[in-house]
C-alpha positions in Angstrom: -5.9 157.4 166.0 -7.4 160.6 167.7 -9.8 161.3 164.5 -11.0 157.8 164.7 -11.8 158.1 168.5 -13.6 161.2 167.7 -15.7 159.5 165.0 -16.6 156.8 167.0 -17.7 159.2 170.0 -19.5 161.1 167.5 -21.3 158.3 166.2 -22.3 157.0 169.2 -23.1 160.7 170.3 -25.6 160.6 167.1 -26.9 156.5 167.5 -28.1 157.8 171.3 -29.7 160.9 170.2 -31.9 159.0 167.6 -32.6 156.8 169.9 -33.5 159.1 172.9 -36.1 160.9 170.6 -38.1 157.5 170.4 -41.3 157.7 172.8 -41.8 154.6 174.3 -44.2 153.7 177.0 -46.3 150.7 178.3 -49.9 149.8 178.8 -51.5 148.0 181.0 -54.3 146.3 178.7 -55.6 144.1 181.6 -56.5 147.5 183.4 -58.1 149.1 180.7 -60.5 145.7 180.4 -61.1 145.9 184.1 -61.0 149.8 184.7 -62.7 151.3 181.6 -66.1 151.9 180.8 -65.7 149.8 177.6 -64.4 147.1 179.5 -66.7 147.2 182.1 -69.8 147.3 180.2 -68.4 144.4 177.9 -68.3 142.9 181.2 -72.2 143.5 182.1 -72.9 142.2 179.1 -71.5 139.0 179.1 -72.9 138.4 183.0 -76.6 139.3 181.8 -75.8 137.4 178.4 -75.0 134.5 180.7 -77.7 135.1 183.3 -80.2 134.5 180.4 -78.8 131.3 179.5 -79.1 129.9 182.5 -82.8 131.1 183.3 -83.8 129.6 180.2 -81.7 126.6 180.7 -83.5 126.1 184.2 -87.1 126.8 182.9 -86.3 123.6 180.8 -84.9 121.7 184.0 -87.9 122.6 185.5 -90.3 121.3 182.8 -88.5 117.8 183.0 -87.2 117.0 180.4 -83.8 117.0 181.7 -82.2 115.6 177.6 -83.7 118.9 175.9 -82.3 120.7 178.7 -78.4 119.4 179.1 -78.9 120.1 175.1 -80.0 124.0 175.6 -77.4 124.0 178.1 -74.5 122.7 175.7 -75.5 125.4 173.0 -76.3 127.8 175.2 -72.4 127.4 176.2 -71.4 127.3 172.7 -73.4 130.7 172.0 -71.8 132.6 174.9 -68.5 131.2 173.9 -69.2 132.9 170.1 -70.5 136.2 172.0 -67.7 136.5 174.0 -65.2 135.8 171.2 -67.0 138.4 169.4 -67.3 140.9 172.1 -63.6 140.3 172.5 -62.8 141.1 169.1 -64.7 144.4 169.1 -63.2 145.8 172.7 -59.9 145.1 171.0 -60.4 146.1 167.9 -61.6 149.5 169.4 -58.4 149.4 172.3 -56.4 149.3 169.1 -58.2 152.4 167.4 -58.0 154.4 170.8 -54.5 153.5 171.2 -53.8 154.6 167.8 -55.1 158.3 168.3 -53.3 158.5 171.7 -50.4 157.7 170.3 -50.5 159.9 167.7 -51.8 163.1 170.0 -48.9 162.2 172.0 -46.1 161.6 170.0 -45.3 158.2 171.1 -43.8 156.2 168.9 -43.6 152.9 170.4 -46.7 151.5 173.1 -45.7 148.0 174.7 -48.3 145.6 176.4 -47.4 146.0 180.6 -47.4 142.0 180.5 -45.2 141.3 178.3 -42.1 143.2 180.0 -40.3 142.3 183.0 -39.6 146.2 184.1 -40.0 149.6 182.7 -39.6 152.7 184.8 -43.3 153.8 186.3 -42.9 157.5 184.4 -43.1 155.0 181.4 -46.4 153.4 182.3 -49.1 155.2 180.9 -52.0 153.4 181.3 -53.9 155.6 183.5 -54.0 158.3 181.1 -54.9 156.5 178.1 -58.0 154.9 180.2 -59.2 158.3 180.6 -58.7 159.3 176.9 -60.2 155.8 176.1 -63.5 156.5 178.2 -63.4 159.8 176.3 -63.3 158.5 172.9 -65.8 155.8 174.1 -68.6 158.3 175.1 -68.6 160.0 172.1 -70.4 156.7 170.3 -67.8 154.1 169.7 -70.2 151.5 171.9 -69.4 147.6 171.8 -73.3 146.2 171.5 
């Protein structure tokens, strides 16, 4: 009875040590949109993409013909709706790449989105230092245009 209580403390011993060399931590993907220079600059883009539109959707207005222009207005919309799922896909698609390298540098094994827990412990949370590796690895050419 003894040996078995020994194995099972041993196991467990082993199952927690396997498990405690296991880097997880969380990001906060909605701050990297809104706090990096990727993500603001994808930002600026879609604001003068959409600024465009809607000077050359009023020049029409203005030239009275209001039919062309609700038309130019409609695929205007549907243009910057395109843009912006493209745009989204390439911000990601290079979130994804960043996040891949941090990881690695890092030895983290596991990276969770910050949204889709309900708690981790703030020493977890690394999202401030992978916006600054991101904006690293962003300057160096990896632009969204």
């Amino acid at each position: 009875m003894l040996k078995h209580l020994y194995l099972l403390i041993l196991s467990l011993f082993i199952i927690s040590f396997s498990f405690a060399r296991e880097e997880i931590v969380v990001i906060d993907i909605q701050k990297v949109v809104e706090q990096s220079t990727a993500g603001k600059e994808a930002q600026q883009l879609l604001e003068k993409q959409a600024r465009m539109a809607q000077q050359e959707i009023q020049a029409k207005a203005q030239s009275g013909n209001q039919q062309e222009a609700q038309a130019l207005a409609a695929q205007k919309q549907q243009e910057l709706m395109q843009k912006r799922q493209e745009l989204i896909e390439k911000f990601m698609k290079t979130v994804q790449e960043a996040l891949e390298k941090f990881s690695k540098q890092n030895g983290y094994t596991i990276v969770l989105d910050k949204q889709a827990i309900l708690y981790n412990k703030p020493e977890f949370d690394k999202t401030q230092e992978f916006i600054k590796f991101f904006n690293i690895e962003y300057s160096k050419g990896n632009k969204l245009k």
